[in-house]
N, C-alpha and C positions, 0 to 999 in steps of 0.2 A: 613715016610717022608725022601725024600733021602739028606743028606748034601751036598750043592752048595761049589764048593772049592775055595776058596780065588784067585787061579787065574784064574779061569771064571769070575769072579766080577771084577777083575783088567784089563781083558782084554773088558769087556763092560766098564769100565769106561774110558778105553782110547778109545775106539772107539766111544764113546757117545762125548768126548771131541774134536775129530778129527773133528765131523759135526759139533758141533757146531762152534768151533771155521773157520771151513770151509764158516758156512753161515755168520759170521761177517766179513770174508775177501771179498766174493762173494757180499755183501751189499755193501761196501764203492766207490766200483768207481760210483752206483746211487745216490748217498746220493749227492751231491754238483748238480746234474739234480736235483732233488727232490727240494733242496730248489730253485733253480732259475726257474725251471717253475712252482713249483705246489705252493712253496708260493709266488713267482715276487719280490726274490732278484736278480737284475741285477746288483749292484754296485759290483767289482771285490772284494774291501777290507772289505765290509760288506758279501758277500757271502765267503770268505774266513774266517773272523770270528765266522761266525755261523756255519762252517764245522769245524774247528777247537775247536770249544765247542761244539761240540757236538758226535765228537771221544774223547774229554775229559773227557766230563762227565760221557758216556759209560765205559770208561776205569778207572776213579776213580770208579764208583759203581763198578765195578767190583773185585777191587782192596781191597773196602773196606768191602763186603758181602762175597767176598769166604774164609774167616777163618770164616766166623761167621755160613754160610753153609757147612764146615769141620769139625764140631763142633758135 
């Protein structure tokens, strides 16, 4: 069994991070189309708010799950 070296694992894990975090930037200019046509928020301040909660919430879970999946 041949040993994997520490920086081949470091450099898959920054490359794994790079897509990911790629597809959460790539997702956000949809997300505020998404909730005005697909759920029929048209008021400005109410579709403002649930775009705003809902980069929040994504970004507190994530905030508070990655020590726990560093673990």
């Amino acid at each position: 069994m041949s040993q994997v070296s520490w920086k081949q694992n470091l450099v898959m894990l920054w490359a794994s991070q790079i897509l990911i975090m790629s597809g959460f930037s790539a997702m956000a200019p949809f997300v505020p189309l998404y909730f005005k046509n697909g759920l029929n928020i048209t008021e400005k301040g109410e579709l403002a708010f649930y775009v705003t909660m809902f980069n929040l919430c994504g970004s507190l879970a994530y905030a508070i799950f990655l020590p726990i999946w560093g673990k």
